[in-house]
N, C-alpha and C positions, 0 to 999 in steps of 0.2 A: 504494500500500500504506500503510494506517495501521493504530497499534494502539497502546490504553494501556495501562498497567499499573501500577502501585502500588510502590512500593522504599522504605522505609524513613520513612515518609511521604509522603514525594513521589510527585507524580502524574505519570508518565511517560507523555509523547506521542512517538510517531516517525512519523514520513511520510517518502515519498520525493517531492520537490519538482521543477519545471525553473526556474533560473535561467540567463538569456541564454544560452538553447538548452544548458543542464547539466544532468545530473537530477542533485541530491546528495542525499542522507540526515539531513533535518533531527529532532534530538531536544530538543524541549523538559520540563523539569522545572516543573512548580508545586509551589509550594513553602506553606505553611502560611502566614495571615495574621500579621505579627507584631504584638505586644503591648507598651506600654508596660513594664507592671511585671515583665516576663519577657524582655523581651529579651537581655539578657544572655544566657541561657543557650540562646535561639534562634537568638544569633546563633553561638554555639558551635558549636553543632549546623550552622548551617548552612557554617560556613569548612571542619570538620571535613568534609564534605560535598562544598566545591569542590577539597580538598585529597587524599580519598579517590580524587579522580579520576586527579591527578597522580601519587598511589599505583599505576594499573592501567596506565598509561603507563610507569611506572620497572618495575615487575612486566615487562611484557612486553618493554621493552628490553634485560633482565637473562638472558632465556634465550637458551642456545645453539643452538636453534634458534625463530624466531620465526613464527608464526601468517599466513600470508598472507593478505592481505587485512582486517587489522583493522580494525576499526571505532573510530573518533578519539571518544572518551567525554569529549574535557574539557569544561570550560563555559566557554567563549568567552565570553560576554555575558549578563550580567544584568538585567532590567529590573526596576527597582526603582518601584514604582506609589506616586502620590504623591495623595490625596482631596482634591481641591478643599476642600472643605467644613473638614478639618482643617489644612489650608495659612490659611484663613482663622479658624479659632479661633485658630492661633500665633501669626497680626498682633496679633489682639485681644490677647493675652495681652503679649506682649512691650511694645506702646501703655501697656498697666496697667500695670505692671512696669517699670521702668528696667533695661536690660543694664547698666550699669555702675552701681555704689555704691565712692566713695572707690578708685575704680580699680581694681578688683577685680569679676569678672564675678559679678553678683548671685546669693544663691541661691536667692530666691523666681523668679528667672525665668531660663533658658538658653534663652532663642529668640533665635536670631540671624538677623534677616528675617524670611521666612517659613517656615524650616526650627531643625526643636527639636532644640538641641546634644546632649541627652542620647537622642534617637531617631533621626531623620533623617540628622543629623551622624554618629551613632555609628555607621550601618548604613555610610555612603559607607567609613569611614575601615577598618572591620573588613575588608573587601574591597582593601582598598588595597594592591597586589602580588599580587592573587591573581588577579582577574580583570577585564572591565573595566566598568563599572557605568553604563546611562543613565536617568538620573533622567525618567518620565516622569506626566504628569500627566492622570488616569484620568476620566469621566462626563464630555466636554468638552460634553454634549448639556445640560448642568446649569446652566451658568454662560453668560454673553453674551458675543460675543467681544471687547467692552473689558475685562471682569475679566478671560479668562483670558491676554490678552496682559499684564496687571497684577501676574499671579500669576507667569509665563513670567520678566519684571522682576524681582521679587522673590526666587524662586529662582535666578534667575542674579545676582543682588548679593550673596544669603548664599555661595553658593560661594564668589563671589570672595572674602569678608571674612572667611570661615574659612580660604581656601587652598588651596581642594580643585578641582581637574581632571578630572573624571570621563574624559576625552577623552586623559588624560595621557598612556599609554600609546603611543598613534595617534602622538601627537605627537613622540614618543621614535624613531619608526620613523622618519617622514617627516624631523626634520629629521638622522638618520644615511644615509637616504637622496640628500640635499640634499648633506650633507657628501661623498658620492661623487659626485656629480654637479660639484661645486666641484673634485675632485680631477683629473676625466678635464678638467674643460677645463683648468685649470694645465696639466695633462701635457699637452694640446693646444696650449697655447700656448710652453707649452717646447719642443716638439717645431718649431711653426713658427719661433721663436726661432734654434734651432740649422740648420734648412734656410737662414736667411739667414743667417747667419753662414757658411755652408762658400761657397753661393754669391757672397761676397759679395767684390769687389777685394782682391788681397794673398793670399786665401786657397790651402795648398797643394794642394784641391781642386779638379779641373775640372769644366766643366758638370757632363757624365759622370757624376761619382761623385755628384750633390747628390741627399741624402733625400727621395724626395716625400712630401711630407705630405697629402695630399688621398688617400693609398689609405687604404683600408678593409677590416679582417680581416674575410675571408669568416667563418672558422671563432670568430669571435667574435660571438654571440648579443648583437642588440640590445635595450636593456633599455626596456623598456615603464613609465613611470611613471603613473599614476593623474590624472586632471585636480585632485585635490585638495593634489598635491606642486607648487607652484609659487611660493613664497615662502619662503626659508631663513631668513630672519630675522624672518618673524615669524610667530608660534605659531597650529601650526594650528587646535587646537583651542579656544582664541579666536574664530579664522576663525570653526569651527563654531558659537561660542556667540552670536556677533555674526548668525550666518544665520538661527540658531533651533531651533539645531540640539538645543540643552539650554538647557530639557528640550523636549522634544515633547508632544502630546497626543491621544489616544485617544478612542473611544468604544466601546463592548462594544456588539454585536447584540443586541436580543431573542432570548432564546432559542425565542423561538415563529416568529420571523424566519428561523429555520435550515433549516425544509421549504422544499424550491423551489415547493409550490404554496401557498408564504402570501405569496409575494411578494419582492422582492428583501431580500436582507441588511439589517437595521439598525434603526429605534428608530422606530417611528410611533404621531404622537401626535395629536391632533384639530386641533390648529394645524400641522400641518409633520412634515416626515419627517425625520427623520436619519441621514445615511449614511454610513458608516466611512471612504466609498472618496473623498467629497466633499472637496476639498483643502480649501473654505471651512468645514466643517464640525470637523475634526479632523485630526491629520498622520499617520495611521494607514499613505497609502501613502510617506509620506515618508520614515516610520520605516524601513518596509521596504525602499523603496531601497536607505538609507545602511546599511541593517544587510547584506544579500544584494547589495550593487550597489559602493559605494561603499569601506564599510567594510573589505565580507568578507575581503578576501587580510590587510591592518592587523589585522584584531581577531585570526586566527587566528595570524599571525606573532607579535602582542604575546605571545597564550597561550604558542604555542612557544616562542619566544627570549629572550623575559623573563620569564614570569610560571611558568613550567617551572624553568627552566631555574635558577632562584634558588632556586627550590624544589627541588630536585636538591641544587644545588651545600650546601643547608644541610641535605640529608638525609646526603648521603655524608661531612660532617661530622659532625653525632651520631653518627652510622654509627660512622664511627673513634676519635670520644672515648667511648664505650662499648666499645669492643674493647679500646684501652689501658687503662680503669678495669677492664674485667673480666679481663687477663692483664697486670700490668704488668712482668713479664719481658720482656715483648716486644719492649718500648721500646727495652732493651738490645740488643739482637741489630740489626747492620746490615744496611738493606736496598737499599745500593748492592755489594754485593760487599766492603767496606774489611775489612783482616780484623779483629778485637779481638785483641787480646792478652793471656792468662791467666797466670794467677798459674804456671804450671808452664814458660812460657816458650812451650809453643806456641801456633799461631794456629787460629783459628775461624772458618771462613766460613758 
């Protein structure tokens, strides 16, 4: 089943997909190209947008009786598309340009790398707590694969030297993940710790009574970690960026390519074919992997438990400092039970 439709600019796709033998309900959102001298107020538009979602989330949490079977509308993941072509006018620019004058970041130029502080930078950072963003870089059919592993470089050295994580998120999971993982074996080595102590000479325990440590609680659910959790100290999403993971790279099919009787999916040109699915060509399935394989259970917990969940906790704040500014009697009245005490000598609960 698929079906698009239009909401508010955005071009709404939904399919129903199988992922490792799952059908889920995948909704994607396109969203309008943005614009240098507009951005600002596209990027409003569009937080207002990932945050309207956490709005129909908090909406449906709130009734007393709740919808069975709803449908999960947040935006898990963004892909934010990056033009070769303008990734290389930035080089230029910034080469022209010194980023720093008398220490102080220039104002004829804000490129830092390959990515422009006042666009690129400012889309990663506007999204930052809201949801989780992979930088990827679009016409890989355009460029040869020395440049775009050049451009790959450069994008991953501006992150680094603005600061920015696109993966942060992940990584926030994995290593609270890690830190339980740390905890069950202390508590397993405590535990064999204390079995040799009771069995051990002098002690007032006999065989008889020693704890065996080697049993195993049936009714305890074993936890399955991810092949991507296996390092606590050091940051996974590094890992990722070290693998290639950010950014990745694309290539869009011909749209004439899309009948099955013009031939397979992809971009044919009088010298050579190019094809999305081709690992040497683009990371188009790779993308998909780590988004539907890898990522998926990560990106959707990050939504829930952080990027929600913040978001709540500084709703149902407003929430309350608008209810005391609009009744400030209210403040006065306790609302543990304590009584107040009134000018008449009786009390008030």
């Amino acid at each position: 089943m698929q079906s698009t439709k239009s909401y508010q600019g955005f071009t709404y796709h939904y399919q129903e997909i199988e992922v490792i033998r799952e059908r889920i309900g995948l909704t994607l959102w396109d969203s309008p190209g943005l614009e240098k001298g507009v951005v600002d107020l596209q990027l409003r538009e569009l937080t207002n947008f990932v945050e309207s979602k956490f709005e129909e989330t908090f909406a449906e949490e709130m009734k007393v009786v709740r919808s069975p079977g709803v449908r999960d509308t947040e935006i898990h993941c963004i892909f934010m598309i990056l033009d070769p072509s303008r990734l290389d006018t930035n080089m230029q620019t910034g080469l022209r340009a010194p980023l720093t004058v008398t220490g102080r970041i220039s104002k004829e130029s804000r490129i830092l790398g390959a990515l422009d502080e006042d666009f690129d930078l400012q889309v990663l950072r506007s999204f930052q707590g809201k949801t989780t963003v992979v930088p990827i870089i679009s016409k890989a059919d355009t460029v040869t694969a020395a440049h775009m592993a050049y451009l790959k470089q450069m994008i991953w050295q501006s992150l680094k030297q603005a600061g920015l994580d696109p993966l942060e998120a992940l990584n926030v999971i994995d290593n609270d993940d890690d830190k339980l993982d740390e905890e069950d074996e202390n508590d397993l080595q405590a535990q064999e710790a204390i079995g040799e102590d009771i069995s051990a000479p002098g002690s007032a325990h006999t065989d008889d009574s020693t704890i065996p440590t080697d049993r195993k609680n049936d009714d305890e659910p074993e936890r399955k970690t991810p092949h991507s959790r296996n390092l606590s100290k050091v940051s996974i999403s590094s890992q990722m960026m070290d693998g290639g993971y950010v950014p990745m790279s694309i290539l869009s099919p011909d749209q004439y390519s899309l009948d099955p009787k013009n031939g397979p999916v992809g971009r044919r040109f009088p010298w050579g074919f190019a094809d999305p699915y081709n690992a040497e060509h683009c990371d188009f399935v790779k993308l998909k992997d780590a988004v539907f394989n890898e990522w998926r259970d990560e990106v959707r917990e990050a939504s829930r438990e952080i990027f929600y969940e913040r978001w709540r906790t500084n709703r149902l704040k407003r929430q309350a400092v608008a209810r005391v500014a609009s009744n400030p009697n209210q403040s006065r009245k306790s609302s543990s039970g304590v009584p107040i005490q009134l000018k008449s000598g009786k009390s008030r609960y």
